[in-house]
Structure formats: C-alpha cells, structure tokens
Backbone as a chain_set.jsonl record, in Angstrom:
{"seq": "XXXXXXXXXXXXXXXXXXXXXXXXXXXXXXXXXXXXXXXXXXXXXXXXXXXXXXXXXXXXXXXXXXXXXXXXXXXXXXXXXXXXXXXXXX", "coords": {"N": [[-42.169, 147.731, -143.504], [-39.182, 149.448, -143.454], [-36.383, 149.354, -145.691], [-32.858, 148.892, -144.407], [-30.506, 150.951, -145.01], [-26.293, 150.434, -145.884], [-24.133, 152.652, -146.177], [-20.994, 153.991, -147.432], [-18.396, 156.296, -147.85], [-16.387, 157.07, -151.082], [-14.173, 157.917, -151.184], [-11.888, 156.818, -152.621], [-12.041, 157.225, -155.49], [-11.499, 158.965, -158.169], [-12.615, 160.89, -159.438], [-14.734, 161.52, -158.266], [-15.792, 163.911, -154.67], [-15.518, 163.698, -151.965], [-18.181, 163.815, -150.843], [-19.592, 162.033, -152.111], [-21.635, 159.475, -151.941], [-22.198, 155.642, -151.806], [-24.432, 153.021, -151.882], [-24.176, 149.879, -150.006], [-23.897, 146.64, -150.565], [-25.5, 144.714, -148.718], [-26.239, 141.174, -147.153], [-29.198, 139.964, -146.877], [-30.099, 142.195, -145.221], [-30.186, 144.285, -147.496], [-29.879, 142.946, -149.356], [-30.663, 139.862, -151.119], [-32.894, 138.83, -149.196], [-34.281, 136.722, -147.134], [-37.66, 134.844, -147.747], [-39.55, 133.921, -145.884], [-38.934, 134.529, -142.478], [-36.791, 132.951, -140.237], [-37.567, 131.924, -137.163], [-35.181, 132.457, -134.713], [-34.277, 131.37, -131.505], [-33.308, 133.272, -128.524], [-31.611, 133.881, -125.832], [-32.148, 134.963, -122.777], [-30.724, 136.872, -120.387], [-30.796, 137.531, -116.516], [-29.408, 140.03, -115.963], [-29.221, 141.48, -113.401], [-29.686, 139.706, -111.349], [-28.155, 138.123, -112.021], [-25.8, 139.113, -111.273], [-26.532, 139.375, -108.301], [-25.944, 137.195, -107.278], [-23.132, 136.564, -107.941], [-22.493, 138.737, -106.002], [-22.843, 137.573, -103.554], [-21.476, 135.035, -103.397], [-19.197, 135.728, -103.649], [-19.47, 137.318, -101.243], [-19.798, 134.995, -99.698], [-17.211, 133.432, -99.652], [-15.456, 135.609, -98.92], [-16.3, 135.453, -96.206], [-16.228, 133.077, -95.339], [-13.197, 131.751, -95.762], [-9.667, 131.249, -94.407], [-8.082, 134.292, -93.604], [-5.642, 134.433, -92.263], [-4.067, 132.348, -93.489], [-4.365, 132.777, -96.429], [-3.213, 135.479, -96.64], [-0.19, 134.431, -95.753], [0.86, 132.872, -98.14], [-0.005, 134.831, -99.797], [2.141, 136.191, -99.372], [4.258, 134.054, -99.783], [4.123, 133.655, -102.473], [4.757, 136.03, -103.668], [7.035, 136.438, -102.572], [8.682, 134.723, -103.925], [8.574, 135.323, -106.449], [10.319, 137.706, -106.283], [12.362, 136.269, -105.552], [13.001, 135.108, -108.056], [12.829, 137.448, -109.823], [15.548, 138.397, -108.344], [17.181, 136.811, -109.196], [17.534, 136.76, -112.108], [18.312, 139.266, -112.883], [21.129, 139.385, -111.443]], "CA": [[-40.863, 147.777, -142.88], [-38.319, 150.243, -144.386], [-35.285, 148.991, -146.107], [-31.74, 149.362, -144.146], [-28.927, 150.959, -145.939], [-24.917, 150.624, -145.134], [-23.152, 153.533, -146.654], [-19.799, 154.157, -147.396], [-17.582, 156.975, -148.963], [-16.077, 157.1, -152.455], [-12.594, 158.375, -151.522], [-11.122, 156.167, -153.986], [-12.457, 157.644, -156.719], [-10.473, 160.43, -158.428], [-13.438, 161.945, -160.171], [-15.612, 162.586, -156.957], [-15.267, 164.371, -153.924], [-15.665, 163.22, -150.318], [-19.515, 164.038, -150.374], [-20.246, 161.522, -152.822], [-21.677, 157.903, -151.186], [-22.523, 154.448, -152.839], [-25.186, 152.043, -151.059], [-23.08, 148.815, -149.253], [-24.789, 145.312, -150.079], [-25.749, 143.926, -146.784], [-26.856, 140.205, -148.104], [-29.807, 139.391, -145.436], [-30.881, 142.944, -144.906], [-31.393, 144.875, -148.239], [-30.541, 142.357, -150.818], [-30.862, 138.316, -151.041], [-33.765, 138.992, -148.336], [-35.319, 135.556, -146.914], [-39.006, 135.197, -147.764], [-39.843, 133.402, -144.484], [-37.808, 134.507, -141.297], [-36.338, 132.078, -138.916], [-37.295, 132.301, -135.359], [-34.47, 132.493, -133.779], [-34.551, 131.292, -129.883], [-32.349, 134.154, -128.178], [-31.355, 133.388, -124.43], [-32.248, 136.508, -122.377], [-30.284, 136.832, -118.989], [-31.278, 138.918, -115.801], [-28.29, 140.722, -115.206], [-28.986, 142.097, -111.879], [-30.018, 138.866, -110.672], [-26.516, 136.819, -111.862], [-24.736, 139.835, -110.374], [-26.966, 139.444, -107.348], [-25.426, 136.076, -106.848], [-22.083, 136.817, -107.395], [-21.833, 139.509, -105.013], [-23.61, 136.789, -102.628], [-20.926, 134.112, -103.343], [-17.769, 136.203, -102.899], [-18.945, 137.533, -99.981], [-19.407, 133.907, -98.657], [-15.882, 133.274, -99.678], [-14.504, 136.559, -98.221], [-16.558, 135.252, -94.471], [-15.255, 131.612, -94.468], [-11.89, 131.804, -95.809], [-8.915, 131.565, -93.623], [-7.31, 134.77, -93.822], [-4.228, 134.267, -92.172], [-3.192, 131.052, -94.862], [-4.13, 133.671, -97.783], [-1.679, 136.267, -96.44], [1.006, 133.421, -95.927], [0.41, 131.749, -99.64], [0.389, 135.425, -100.897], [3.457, 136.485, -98.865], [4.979, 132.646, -99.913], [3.998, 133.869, -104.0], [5.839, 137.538, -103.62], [8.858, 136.022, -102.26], [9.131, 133.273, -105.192], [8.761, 136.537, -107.224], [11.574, 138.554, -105.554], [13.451, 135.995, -105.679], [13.202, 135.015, -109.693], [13.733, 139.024, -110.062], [16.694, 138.535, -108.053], [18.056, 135.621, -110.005], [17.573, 137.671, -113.795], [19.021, 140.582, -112.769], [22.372, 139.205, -111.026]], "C": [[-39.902, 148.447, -143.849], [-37.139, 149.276, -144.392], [-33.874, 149.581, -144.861], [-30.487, 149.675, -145.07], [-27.789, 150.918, -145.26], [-24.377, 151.944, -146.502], [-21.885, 153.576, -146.641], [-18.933, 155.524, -148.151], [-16.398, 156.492, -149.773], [-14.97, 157.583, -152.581], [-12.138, 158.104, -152.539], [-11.371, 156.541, -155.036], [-12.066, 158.178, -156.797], [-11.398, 161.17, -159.098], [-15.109, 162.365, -159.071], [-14.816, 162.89, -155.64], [-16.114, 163.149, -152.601], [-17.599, 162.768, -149.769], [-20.362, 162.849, -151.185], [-20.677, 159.791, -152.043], [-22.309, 157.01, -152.166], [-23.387, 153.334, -151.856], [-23.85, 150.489, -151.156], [-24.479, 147.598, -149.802], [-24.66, 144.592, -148.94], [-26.294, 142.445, -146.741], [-27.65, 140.086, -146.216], [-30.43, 140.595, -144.61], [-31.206, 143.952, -145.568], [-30.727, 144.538, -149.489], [-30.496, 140.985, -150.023], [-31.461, 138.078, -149.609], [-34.521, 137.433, -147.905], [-36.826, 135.429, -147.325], [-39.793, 135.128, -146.374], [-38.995, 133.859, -143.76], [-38.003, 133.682, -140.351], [-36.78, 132.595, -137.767], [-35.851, 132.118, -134.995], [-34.211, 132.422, -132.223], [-33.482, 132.491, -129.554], [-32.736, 133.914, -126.309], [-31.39, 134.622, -123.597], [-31.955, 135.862, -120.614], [-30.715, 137.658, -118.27], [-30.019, 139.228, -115.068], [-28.313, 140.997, -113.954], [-29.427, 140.728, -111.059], [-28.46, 137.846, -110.668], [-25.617, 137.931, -110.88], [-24.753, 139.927, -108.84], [-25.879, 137.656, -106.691], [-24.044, 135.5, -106.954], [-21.093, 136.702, -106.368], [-21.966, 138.45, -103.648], [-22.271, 135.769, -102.483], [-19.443, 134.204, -103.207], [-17.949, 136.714, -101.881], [-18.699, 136.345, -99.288], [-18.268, 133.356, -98.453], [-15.212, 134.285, -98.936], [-15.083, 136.081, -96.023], [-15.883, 134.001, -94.486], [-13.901, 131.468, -94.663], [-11.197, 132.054, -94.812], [-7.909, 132.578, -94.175], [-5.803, 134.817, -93.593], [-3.553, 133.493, -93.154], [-3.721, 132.046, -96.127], [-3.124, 134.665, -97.756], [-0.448, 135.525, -96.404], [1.046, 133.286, -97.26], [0.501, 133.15, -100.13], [2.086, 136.027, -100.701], [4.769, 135.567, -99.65], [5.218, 133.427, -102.084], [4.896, 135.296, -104.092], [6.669, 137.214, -103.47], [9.512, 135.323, -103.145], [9.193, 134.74, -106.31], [9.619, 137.821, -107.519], [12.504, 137.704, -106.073], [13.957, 135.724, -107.444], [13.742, 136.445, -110.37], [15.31, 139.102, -110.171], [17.978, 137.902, -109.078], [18.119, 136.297, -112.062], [18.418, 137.914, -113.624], [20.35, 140.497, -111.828], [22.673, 138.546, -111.954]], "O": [[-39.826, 148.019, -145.0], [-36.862, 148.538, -143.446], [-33.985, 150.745, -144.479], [-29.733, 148.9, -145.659], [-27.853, 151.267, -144.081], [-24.413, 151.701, -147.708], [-21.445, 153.091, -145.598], [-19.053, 155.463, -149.375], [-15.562, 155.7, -149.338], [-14.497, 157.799, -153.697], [-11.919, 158.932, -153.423], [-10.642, 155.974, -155.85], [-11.705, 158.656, -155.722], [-10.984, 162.283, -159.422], [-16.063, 163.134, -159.184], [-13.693, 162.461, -155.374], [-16.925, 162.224, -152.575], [-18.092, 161.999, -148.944], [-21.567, 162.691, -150.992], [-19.743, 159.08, -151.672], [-22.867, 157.426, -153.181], [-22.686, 152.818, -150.985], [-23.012, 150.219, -152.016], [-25.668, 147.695, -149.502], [-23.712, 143.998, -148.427], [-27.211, 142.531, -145.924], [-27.174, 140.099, -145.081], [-31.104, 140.386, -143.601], [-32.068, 144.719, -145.138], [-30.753, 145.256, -150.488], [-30.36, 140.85, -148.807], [-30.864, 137.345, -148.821], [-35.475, 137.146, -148.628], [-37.271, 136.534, -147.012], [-40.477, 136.025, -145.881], [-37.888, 133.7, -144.275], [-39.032, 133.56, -139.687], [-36.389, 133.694, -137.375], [-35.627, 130.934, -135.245], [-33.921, 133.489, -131.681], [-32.696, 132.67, -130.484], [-33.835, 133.821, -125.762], [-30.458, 135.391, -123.832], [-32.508, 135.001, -119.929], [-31.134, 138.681, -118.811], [-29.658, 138.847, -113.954], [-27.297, 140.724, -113.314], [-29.465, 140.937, -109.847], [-27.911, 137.179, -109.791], [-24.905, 137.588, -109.935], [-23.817, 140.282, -108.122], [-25.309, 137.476, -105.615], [-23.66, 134.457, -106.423], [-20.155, 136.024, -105.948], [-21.143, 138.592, -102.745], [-21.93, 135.655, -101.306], [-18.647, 133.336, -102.85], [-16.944, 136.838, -101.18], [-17.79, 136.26, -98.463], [-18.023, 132.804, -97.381], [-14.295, 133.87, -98.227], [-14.459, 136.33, -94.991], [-14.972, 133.814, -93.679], [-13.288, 131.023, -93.693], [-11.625, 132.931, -94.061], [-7.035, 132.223, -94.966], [-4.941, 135.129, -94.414], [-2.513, 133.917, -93.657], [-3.005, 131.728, -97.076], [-2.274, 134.774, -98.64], [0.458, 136.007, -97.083], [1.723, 134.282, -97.513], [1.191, 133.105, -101.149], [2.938, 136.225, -101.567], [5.851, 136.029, -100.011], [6.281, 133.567, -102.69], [5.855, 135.252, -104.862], [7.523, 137.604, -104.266], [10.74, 135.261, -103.206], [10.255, 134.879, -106.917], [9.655, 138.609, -108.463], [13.361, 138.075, -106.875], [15.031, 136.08, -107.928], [14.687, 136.595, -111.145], [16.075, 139.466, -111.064], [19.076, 138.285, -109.484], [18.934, 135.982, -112.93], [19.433, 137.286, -113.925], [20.71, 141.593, -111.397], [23.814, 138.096, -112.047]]}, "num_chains": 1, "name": "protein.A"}
C-alpha cells in the first residue's frame, strides 16, 4: 500500500519561490500509523430507495390533503404578513 502525502506551498519563505513544497504530517495516514486497523462499521444507505419513499409519501399527502383549508391557512399567513409590513412601515 503506497504512502499518502498532503502537500503544501512554501510561500512564506523568503528564500524560495512558489515551486518549492514541504510534505504535511497527516497523523493516521503517513505518520503515527496504527499497527492493527479498526473495523469500522459504516452504515450504507440506498439512496434511490429512501427517495423512492419520499416521493411516495408526499404524493400521499398532496392526494388526501384538503386543499381548500391549505389555501385559506396560506391566504390567513400572507395577510398576518401584510399586515406586520403594514404596521413597520407606517
């Protein structure tokens, strides 16, 4: 397994130029290396399947919902919003 390096440039330096780089210690991937590695459990999701159930669960909300009481209730929220406008700005 090859080593990973992090690089960086040496701006700061006043006696090199731009081209010059200095290896980055990375502790954990190319110094103070574990001997043993941890398993690590890692939780693997199926995206197209949560998105599948979603799309599934807003449409069932967009079929049973009563639209008329969401247009009221948003109509009712715009007007409380007009009116706080109103009340600033006089």
């Amino acid at each position: 397994m090859h080593e990973l390096l992090a690089f960086r440039s040496s701006s700061s330096s006043s006696s090199c130029c731009c081209c010059c780089w200095h290896a980055e210690t990375i502790v954990g991937v190319n110094k103070y290396r574990l001997n043993v590695q941890e398993q690590v459990d890692v939780l693997e999701i199926d995206n197209s399947r949560v998105r599948e159930q979603q799309v599934a669960r807003i449409n069932n909300i967009k079929q049973t919902r009563d639209n008329t009481k969401v247009f009221l209730l948003m109509f009712v929220h715009f007007a409380s919003i007009l009116s706080m406008f109103d009340i600033i700005c006089h």
